[in-house]
C-alpha positions as CSV (number, residue, x, y, z in Angstrom):
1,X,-8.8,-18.6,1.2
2,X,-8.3,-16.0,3.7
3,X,-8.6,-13.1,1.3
4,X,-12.3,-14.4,0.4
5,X,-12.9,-14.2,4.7
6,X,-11.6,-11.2,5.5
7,X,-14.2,-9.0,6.7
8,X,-12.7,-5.2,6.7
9,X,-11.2,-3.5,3.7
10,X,-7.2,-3.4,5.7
11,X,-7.8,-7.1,6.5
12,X,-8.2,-7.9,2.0
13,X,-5.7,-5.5,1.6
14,X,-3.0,-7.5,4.2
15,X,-4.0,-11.0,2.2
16,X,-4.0,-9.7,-1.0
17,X,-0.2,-8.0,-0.4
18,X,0.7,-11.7,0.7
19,X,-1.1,-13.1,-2.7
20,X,0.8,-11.0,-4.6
21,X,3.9,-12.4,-3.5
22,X,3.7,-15.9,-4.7
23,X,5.0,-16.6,-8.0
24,X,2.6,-18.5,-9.4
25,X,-0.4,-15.8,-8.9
26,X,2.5,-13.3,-10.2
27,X,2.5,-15.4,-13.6
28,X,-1.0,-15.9,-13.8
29,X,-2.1,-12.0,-13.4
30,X,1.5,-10.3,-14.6
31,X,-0.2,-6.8,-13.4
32,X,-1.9,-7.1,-10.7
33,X,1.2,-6.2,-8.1
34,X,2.0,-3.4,-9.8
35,X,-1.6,-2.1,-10.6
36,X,-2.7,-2.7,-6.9
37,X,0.1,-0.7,-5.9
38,X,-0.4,2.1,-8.6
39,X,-4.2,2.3,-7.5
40,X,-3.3,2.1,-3.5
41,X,-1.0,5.9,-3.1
42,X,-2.3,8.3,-3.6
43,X,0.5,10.3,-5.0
44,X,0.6,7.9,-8.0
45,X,-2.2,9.2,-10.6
46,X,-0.9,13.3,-10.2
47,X,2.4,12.4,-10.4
48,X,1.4,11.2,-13.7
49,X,-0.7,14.1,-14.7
50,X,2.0,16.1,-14.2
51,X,3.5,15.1,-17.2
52,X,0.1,16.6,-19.3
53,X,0.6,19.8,-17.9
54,X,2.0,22.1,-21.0
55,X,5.4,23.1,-19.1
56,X,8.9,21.9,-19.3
57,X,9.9,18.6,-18.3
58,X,9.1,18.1,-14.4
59,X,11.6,16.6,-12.7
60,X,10.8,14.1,-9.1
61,X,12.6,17.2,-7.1
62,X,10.2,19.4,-8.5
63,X,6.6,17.4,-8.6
64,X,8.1,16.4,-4.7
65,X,7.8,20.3,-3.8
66,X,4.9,21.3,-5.6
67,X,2.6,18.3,-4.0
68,X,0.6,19.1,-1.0
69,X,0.3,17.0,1.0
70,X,4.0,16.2,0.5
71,X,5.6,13.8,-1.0
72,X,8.9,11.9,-0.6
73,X,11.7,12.4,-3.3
74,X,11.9,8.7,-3.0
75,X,8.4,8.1,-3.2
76,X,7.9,10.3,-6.1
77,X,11.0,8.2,-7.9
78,X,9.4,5.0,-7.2
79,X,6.1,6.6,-8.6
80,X,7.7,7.2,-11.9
81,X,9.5,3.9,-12.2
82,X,6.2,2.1,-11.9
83,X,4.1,4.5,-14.0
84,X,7.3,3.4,-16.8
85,X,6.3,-0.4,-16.0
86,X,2.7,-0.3,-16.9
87,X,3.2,2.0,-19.8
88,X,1.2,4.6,-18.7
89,X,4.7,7.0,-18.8
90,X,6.6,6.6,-21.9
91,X,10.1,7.6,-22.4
92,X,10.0,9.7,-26.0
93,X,13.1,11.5,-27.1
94,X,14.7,11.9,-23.9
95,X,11.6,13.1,-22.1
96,X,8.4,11.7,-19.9
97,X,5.4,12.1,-21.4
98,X,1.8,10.5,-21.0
99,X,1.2,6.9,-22.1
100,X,-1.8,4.8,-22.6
101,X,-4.8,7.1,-21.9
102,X,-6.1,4.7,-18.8
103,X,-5.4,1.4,-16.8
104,X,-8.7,-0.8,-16.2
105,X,-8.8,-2.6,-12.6
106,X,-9.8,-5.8,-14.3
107,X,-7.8,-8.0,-11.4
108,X,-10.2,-7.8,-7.7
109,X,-7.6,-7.5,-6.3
110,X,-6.6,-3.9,-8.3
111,X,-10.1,-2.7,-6.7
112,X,-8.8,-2.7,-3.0
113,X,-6.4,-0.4,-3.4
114,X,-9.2,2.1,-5.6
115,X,-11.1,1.8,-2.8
116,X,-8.1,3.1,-0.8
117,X,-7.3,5.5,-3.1
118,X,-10.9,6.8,-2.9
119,X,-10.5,6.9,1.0
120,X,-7.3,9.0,0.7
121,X,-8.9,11.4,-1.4
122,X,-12.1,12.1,0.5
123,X,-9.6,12.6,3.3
124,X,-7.5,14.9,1.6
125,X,-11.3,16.8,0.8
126,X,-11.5,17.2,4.3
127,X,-8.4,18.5,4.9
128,X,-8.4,20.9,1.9
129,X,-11.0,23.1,4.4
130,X,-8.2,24.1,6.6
131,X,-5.5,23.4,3.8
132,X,-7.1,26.4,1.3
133,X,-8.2,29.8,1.0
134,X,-12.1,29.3,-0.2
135,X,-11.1,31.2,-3.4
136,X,-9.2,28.0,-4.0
137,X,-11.5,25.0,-3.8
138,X,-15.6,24.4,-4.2
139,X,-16.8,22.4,-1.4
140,X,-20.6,21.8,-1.1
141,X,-22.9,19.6,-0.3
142,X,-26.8,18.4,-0.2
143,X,-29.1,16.5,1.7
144,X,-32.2,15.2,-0.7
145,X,-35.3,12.2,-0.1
146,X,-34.9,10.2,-3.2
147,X,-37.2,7.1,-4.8
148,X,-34.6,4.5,-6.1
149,X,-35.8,6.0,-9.7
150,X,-34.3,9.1,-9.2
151,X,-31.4,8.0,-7.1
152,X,-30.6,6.5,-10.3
153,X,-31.2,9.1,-12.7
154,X,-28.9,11.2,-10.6
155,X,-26.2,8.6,-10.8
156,X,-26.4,8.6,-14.3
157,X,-26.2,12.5,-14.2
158,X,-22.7,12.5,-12.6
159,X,-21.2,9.7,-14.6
160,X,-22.2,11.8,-17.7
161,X,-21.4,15.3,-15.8
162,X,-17.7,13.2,-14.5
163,X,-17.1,12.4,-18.8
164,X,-17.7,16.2,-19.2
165,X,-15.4,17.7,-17.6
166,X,-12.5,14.9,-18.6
167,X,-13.4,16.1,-22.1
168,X,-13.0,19.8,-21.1
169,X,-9.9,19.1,-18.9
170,X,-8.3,17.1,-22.1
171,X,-9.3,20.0,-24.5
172,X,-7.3,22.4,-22.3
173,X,-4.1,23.7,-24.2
174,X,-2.7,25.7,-20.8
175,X,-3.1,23.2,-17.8
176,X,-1.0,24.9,-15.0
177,X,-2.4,23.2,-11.8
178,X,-3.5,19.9,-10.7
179,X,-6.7,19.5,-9.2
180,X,-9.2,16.7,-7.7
181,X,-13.1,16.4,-8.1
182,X,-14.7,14.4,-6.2
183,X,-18.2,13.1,-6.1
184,X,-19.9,11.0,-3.8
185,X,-23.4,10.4,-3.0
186,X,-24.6,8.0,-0.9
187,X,-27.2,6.5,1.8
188,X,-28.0,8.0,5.2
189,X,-30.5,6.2,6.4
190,X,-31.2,2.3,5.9
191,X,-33.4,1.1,3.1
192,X,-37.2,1.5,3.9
193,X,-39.1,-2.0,3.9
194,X,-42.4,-1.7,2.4
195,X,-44.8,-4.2,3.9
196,X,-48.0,-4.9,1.9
């Protein structure tokens, strides 16, 4: 299977596109087009936040302008049609509003286009330097020496710190803007071989 070969993270992505398309895998995993998709923009998971936020009704023409980077009309459209498709926008007395609370990745082929999302967002970090007035955004960051305990223990520190601040964010009765956190912590230099 090509998919299983590919080496680079655009190489799985191309194969799994073409998996997708075969009806047989489509009846097998019903989802995993449309979650793959909903995973790979960007755009997808605020447009659906912005149904939470305690305003009227937003309509595509609206969440199109107030997205930045910018979004198509026509992408924000197709954005809400397939938020409608996996339930996680529900149509309730003529108005949008927030589905199921979450969409697991249980298909591997769901988790390339997290990955991409993750890559769009850490982009989009980057860009927020220039984008932003400072008042606007926290960016900072830390270099540390850690033992694989304590690499660990911080790990475990930001999973629980990540759970925080979805409770706080869900407790909020005003939401007025959208924003993204982002964490990431990771290697800089290769892992030490001990020789005894």
């Amino acid at each position: 299977m090509q998919f299983n070969k590919a080496k680079s993270l655009s190489e799985k992505e191309h194969y799994a596109h073409q998996l997708l398309r075969f009806k047989q895998f489509q009846k097998q995993y019903p989802l995993s087009k449309d979650q793959f998709e909903y995973y790979s923009e960007w755009y997808n998971i605020p447009v659906r936040e912005f149904f939470a936020l305690k305003q009227r009704q937003p309509s595509p023409e609206e969440i199109s302008e107030a997205l930045t980077p910018s979004v198509s009309l026509a992408e924000i459209q197709n954005s809400i049609s397939k938020l409608k498709s996996l339930e996680l926008l529900i149509e309730k007395n003529g108005k949008l509003e927030i589905g199921q609370e979450s969409l697991t990745t249980g298909h591997k082929f769901s988790s390339y286009g997290v990955v991409k999302y993750h890559k769009k967002m850490l982009q989009l970090a980057a860009e927020s330097l220039d984008r932003f007035a400072a008042a606007e955004r926290e960016v900072s960051s830390v270099t540390i020496g850690l033992s694989d305990e304590t690499f660990s223990k911080i790990k475990k520190m930001i999973e629980d710190f990540r759970s925080q601040l979805i409770a706080i964010a869900e407790a909020d009765q005003s939401k007025e803007r959208l924003y993204q956190i982002n964490f990431q912590l990771f290697p800089l230099t290769k892992k030490k071989v001990n020789s005894q």
